[in-house]
Each structure stands twice: as structure tokens, then as C-alpha cells.
C-alpha positions as semicolon CSV with decimal commas, in nm:
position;residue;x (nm);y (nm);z (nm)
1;X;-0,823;-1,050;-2,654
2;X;-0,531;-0,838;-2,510
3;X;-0,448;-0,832;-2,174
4;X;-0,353;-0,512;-2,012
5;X;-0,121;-0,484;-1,671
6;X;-0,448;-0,319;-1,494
7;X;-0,629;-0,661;-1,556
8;X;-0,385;-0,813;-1,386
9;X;-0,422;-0,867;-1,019
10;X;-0,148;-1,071;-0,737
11;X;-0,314;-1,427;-0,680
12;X;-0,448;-1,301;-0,374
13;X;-0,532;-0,988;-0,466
14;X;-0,925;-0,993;-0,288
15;X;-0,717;-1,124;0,039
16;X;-0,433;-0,853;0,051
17;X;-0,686;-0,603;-0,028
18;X;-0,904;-0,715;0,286
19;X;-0,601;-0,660;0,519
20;X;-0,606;-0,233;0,445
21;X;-0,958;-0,263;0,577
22;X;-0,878;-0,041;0,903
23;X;-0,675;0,154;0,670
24;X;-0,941;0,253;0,440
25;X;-1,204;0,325;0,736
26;X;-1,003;0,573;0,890
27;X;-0,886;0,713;0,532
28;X;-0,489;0,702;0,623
29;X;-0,469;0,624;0,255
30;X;-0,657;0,614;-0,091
31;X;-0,882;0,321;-0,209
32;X;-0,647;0,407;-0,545
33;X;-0,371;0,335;-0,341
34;X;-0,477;0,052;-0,184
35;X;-0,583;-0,156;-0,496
36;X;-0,189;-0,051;-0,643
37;X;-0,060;-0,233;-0,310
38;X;-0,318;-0,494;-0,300
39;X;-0,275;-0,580;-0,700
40;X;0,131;-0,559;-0,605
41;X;0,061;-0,858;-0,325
42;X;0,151;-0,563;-0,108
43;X;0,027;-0,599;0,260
44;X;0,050;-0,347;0,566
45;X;0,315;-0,572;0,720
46;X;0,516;-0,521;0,434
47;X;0,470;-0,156;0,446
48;X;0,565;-0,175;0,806
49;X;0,875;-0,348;0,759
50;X;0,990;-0,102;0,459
51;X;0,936;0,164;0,721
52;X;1,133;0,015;0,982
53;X;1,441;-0,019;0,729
54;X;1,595;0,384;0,638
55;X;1,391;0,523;0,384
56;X;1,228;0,180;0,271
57;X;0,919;0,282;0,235
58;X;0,942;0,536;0,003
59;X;1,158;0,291;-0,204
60;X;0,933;0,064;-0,172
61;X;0,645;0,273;-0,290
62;X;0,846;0,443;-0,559
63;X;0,926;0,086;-0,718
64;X;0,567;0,048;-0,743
65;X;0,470;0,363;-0,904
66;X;0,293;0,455;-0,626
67;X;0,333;0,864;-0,552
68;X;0,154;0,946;-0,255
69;X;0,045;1,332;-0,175
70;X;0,245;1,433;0,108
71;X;-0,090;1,455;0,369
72;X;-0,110;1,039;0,258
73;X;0,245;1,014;0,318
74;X;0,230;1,146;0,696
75;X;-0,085;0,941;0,785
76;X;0,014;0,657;0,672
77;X;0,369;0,695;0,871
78;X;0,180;0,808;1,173
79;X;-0,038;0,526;1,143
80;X;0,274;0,248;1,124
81;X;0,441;0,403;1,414
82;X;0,125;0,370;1,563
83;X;0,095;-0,023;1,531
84;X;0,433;-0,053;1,699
């Protein structure tokens, strides 16, 4: 049986995942994008600290693949400046 990278998942995949909850429910981003982070071991903290850093996050996103429309871009922005 071959395994393919989308069967693979971070150790605490179902964890990480759990922690975009508020994310999700007010739709600042993708349930796509979520389970990219969330497979990547990526939490909102870490998202939060690639913002704070110059142009982090969109390293940080581009590194994973991860190309977000620009309306996801700006909510989820607005949302980290929000949880300042």
C-alpha cells in the first residue's frame, strides 16, 4: 500500500485543527485551509507570530503551499490584529 503526503497528518493533527474552531465559525478562513495548517502542526499562535515578524506570514503560508484569495488574506489579518 502506498502512502501519499495527503494521508499524512502532524501527530496532533485532530488537536491543532480544534484550535481554528473560532476561526472556522466566523469563516475568516477556509475549512481547506485550515486542514493544510492543521496537517502542517500549524496553530493560530503561530500564524500570529509570523504576522507580527515583516511579511512572515505570507512566508510562512507560501512555504506551505498555502495561496489564500486575497478576501481570506484580509480577514484573517484583521482577525490577528484583532486578538492583540
Amino acid at each position: 500500500m502506498e502512502v501519499k503526503d495527503e494521508d499524512l497528518f502532524h501527530i496532533g493533527f485532530h488537536q491543532v485543527k480544534s484550535k481554528y474552531d473560532k476561526l472556522l465559525k466566523e469563516k475568516y478562513l477556509s475549512s481547506a485551509a485550515v486542514t493544510s495548517l492543521a496537517r502542517n502542526g500549524v496553530t493560530p499562535f503561530h500564524l500570529k507570530l509570523a504576522y507580527e515578524r515583516n511579511f512572515g506570514l505570507k512566508v510562512l503560508l507560501k512555504d506551505l503551499k498555502l495561496n489564500l484569495t486575497h478576501k481570506y488574506m484580509d480577514l484573517l489579518i484583521s482577525f490577528l490584529q484583532k486578538e492583540e
